[in-house]
N, C-alpha and C positions, 0 to 999 in steps of 0.2 A: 473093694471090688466084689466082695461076697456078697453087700449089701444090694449091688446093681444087678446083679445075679438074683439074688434069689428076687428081687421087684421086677425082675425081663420073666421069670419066668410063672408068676404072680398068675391066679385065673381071672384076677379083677383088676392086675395093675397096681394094688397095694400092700403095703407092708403093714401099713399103722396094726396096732394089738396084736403082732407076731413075737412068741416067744424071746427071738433075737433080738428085735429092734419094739421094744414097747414106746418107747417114747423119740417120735426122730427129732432130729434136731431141726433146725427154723430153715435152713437150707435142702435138707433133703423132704422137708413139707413142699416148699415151695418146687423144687424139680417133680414130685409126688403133683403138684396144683399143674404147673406145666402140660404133663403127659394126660390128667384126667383135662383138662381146658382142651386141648388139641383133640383128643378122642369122643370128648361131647360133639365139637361140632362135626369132625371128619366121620361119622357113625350116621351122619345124616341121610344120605344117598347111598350107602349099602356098603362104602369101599371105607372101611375102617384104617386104613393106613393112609390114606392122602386126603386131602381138601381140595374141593372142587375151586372156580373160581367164585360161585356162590356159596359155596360154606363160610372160605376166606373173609370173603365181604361181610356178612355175617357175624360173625366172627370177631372179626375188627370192629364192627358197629358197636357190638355189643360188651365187647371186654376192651377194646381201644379205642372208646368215645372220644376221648379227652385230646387223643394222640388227632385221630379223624378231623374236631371241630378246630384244629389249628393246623389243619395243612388249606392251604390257600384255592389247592386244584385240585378239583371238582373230579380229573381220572384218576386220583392217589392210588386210590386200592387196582386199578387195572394197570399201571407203571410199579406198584410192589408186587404184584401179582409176576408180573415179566421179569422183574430183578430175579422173584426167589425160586421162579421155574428153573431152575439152573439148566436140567436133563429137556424143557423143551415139551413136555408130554402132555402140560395143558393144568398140572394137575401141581399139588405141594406138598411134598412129604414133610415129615415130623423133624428129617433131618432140614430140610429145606426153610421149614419154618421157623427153627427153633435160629437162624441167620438173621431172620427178623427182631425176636426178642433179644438177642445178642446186641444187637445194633442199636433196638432203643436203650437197654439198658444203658451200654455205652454213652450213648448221646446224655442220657439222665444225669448219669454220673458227674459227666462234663459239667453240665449247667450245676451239681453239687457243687462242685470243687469250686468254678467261678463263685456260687455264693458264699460261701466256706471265705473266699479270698473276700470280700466285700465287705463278710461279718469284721473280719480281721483286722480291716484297714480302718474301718470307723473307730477301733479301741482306741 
């Protein structure tokens, strides 16, 4: 907890080369990649805490290519945009967002395990 503390109260959002935490672990890098990916794009239009629905887009374009060129419909990102508005305001916080990386994660995993089971069953 001391750790998410002293990173929340961070003037750049980072810990890395701090006394305390010289070397973080491969999980607190990646939450560290999370928070600075989100605030690259949402810094765009002046309102550093939310993503427009062109940041979003953005966004997705360019760090979720891969996830984009296999979704089938053409309004994906304006139906995830609706899903992760939870409050309605147009707009997507960090909490709002971070629903979305949860979700793919999830889904990733799944297709892991399915292959996981697959490797298995050919031995």
């Amino acid at each position: 907890m001391v750790y998410i503390q002293q990173y929340a109260t961070s003037p750049h959002c980072s810990v890395s080369g701090s006394p305390l935490f010289p070397m973080p672990s491969q999980l607190e890098s990646s939450m560290e990649s999370l928070i600075t990916v989100f605030h690259r794009y949402a810094d765009k239009d002046g309102d550093c805490n939310t993503l427009s629905k062109k940041e979003l887009k953005e966004l997705m374009q360019t760090e979720l290519a891969s996830f984009l060129k296999s979704q089938k419909d053409p309004a994906a990102i304006e139906k995830i945009m609706k899903d992760l508005d939870q409050n309605g305001d147009g707009k997507v916080s960090f909490e709002e967002f971070v629903s979305l990386v949860v979700g793919l994660s999830i889904a990733c995993e799944q297709i892991f395990q399915l292959h996981t089971l697959k490797v298995a069953a050919k031995k």
